[in-house]
N, C-alpha and C positions, 0 to 999 in steps of 0.2 A: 796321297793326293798329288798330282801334276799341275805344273802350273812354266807357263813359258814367257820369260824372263827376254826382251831383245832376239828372238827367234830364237832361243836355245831354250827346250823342255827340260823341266828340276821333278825329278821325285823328292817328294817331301813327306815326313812324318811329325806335321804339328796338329795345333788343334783346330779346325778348320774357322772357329772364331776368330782366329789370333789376327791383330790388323795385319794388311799390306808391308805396310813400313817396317813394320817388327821381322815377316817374313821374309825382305829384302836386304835388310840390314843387317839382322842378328844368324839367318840361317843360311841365306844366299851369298853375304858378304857383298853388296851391290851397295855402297855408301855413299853415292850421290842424291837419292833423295836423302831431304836433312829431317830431321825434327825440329819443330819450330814453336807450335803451340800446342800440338797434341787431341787440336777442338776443331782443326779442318779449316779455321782462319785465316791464318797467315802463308799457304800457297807453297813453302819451303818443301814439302815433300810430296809435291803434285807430280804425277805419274799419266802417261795415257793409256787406256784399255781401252783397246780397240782403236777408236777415234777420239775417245772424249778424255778433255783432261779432269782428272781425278784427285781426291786428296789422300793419298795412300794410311795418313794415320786414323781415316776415320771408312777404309774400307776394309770388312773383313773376306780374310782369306774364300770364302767360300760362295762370295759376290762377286768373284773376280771369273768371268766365262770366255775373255778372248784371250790374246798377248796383252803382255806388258811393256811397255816401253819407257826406259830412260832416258836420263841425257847421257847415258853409253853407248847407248844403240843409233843414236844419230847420227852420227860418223862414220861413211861407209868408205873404205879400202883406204882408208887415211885422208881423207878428205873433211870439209868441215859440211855442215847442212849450213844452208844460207840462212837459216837462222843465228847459227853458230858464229858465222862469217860475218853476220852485222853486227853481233853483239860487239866482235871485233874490232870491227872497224868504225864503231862509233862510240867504242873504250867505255861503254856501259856496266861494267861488275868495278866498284869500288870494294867494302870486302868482302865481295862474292858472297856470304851467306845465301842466299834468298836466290841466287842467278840458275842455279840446275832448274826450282820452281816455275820460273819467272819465262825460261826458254821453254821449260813443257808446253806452260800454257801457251806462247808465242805460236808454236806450233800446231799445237792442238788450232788455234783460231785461223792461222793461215790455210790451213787443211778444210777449215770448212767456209774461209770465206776470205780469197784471193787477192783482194782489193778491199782491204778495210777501211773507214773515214778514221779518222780521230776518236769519234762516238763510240766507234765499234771496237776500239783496240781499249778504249778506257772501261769500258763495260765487259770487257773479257778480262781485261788483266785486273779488277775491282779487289777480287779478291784473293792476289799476292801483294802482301805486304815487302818495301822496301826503308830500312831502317836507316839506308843513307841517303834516300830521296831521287834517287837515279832517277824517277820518272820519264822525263822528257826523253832522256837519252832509250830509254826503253821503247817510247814511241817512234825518237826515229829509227831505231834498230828494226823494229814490225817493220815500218815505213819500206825502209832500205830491204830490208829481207822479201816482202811484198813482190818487190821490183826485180830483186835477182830470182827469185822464182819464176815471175812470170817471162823473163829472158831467157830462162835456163843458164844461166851464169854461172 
């Protein structure tokens, strides 16, 4: 089975049931998404396929039909994604657990909606859980990331 990981194609020989996460983790060696709750909850090992952000522990291998992208693949020639770049500069990840989840979906929501309200970043981001309560700083990182996108900054 193939499956294309950050734009690099993996032959694989699992069970094509086997979730996402397992397949990323344990065969690919790609250990940013995390496990978190293992029931698709808590956002920790959200992944995008294709466009959409996903919960890699509760997708199995053989539902997955585009690329997959991480938060490794965000990063192009050493540079950070403006996503990356707010999380930064608004010191958003206290202990980071949950923050690879938390950027997917950031992204995944910027990609399909440029200019979000407040409404729109809390209804997208509903379900990643953050255990140290970053919230706020999470919105204005969207906020901030929003605006260097739409600059090209």
């Amino acid at each position: 089975m193939k499956l294309t990981v950050n734009a690099k194609e993996h032959e694989l020989d699992v069970e094509p049931d086997m979730p996402l996460l397992w397949v990323l983790r344990d065969e690919l060696h790609v250990k940013d998404p995390k496990y978190g709750c293992g029931a698709g909850l808590c956002g920790a090992c959200t992944v995008i396929i294709g466009n959409e952000a996903v919960r890699s522990c509760q997708t199995a291998l053989t539902d997955v039909t585009d690329n997959v992208r991480t938060i490794d693949g965000l990063a192009a020639g050493g540079t950070y994604h403006p996503v990356q770049q707010a999380w930064i500069e608004e010191q958003v990840a206290q202990c980071g657990y949950c923050q690879a989840g938390q950027i997917m979906t950031a992204v995944a929501l910027l990609e399909h909606n440029p200019s979000p309200t407040d409404q729109d970043i809390d209804e997208a981001m509903s379900g990643n859980l953050c255990r140290c309560g970053t919230y706020p700083r999470i919105r204005a990182a969207i906020h901030r990331a929003a605006a260097l996108m739409r600059t090209g900054a």
